[in-house]
C-alpha positions as CSV (number, residue, x, y, z in Angstrom):
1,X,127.7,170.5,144.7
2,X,128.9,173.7,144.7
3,X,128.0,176.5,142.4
4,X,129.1,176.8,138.7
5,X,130.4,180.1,136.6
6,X,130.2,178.8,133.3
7,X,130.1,180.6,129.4
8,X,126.8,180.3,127.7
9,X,126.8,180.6,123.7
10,X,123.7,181.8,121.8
11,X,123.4,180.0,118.1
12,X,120.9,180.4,115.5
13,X,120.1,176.9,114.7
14,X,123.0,175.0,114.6
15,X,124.2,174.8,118.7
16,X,124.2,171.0,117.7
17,X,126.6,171.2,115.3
18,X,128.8,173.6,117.1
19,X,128.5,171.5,120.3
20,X,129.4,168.0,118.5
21,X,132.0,169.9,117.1
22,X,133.3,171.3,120.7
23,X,133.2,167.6,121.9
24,X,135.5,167.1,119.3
25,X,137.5,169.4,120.1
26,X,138.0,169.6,123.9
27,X,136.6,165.5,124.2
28,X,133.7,164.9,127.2
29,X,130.5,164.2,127.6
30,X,127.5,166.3,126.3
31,X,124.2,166.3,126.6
32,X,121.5,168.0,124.2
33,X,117.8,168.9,125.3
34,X,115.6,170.1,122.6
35,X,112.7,172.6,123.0
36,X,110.1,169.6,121.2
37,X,111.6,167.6,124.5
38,X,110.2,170.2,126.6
39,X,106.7,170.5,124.7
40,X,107.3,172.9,121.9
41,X,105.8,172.5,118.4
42,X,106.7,174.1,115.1
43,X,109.9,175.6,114.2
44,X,111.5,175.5,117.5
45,X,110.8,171.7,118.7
46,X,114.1,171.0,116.8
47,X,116.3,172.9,117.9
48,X,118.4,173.0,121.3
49,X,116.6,174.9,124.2
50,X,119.8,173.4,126.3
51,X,123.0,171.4,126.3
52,X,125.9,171.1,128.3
53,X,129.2,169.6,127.1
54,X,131.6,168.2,130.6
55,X,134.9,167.5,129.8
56,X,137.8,165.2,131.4
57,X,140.0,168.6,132.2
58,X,136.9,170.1,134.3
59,X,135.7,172.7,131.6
60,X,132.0,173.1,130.8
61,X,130.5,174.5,128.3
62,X,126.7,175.4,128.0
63,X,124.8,176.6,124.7
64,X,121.1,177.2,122.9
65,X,119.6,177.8,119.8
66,X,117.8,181.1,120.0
67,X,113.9,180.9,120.0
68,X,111.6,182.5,117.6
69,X,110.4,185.6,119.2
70,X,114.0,186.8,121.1
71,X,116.7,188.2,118.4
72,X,119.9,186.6,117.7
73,X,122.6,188.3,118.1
74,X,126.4,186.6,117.0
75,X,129.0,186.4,119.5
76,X,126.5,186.9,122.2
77,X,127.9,184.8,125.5
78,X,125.6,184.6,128.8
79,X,127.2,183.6,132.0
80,X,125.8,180.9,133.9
81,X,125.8,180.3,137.4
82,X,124.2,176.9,138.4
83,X,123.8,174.4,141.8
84,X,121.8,173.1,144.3
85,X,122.8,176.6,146.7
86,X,119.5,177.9,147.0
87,X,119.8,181.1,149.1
88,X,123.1,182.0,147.7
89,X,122.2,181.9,143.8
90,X,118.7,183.7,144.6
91,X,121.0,186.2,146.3
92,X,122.9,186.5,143.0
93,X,120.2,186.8,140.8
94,X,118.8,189.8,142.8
95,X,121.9,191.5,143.1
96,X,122.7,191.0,139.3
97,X,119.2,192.3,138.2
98,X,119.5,195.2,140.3
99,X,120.1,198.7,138.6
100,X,119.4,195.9,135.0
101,X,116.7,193.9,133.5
102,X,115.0,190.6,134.5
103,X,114.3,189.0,131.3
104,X,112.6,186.0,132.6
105,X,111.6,185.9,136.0
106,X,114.2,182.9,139.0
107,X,111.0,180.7,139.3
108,X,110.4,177.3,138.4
109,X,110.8,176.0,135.1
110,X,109.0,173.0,133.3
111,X,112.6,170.5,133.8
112,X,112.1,171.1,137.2
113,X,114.4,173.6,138.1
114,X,114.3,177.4,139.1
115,X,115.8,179.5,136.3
116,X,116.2,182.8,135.5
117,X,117.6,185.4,133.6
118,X,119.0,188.8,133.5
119,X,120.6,191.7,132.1
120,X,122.8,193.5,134.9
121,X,123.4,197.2,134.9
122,X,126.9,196.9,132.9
123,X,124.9,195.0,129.5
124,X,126.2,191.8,130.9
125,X,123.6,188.8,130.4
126,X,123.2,186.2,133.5
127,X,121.7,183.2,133.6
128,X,120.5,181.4,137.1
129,X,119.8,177.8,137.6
130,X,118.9,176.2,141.0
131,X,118.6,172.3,141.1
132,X,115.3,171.5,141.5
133,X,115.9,169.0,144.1
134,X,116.8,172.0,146.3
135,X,114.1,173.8,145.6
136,X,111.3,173.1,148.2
137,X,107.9,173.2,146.3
């Protein structure tokens, strides 16, 4: 697999809706992960900590309700950058934090994969995600 640039949107509760209503739209496959899935209780287990719409024409489009604790902010697109490259999308990660903010540190994450995030020098928010099959423990 090679790696993935991909658009991110940030919702307030309702990235199921919007996502349902994007598979509508464009037509695919998506997939929805909820922070409950992942262990969370309370307010959050509901919503969507991650989900990923494929479509037939080769577009993909990734989304997450925001978590209590980090502010929502409308309009607010990440870019993701996702596969199984492990040197090269390390490489990324350090050179897009660099001069900019690490908002969650590239380590391993409870889904198995190392993730990360970061804000890069320009205000630009970057999201990294290495299959965890490539990762060597």
């Amino acid at each position: 697999m090679a790696s993935r640039l991909n658009p991110y949107l940030s919702f307030d509760g309702n990235a199921r809706e919007a996502m349902e209503f994007y598979r509508d739209v464009f037509g695919g496959e998506l997939t929805i992960s909820t922070f409950g899935e992942m262990g969370a209780e309370g307010a959050d287990a509901e919503k969507v900590m991650h989900a990923m719409l494929e479509t037939d024409a080769g577009y993909t489009l990734m989304a997450g309700d925001t978590p209590q604790g980090m502010q929502y902010v409308a309009g607010t697109t990440a870019i993701s950058i996702s596969g199984d490259d492990v040197e090269q999308l390390r490489g990324y990660f350090t050179r897009l934090s660099e001069g900019g903010q690490v908002t969650m540190p590239l380590e391993k994450q409870m889904w198995g994969d190392e993730f990360g995030m970061c804000t890069d020098r320009f205000g630009q928010a970057w999201m990294v995600d290495i299959d965890g099959n490539a990762v060597a423990d």
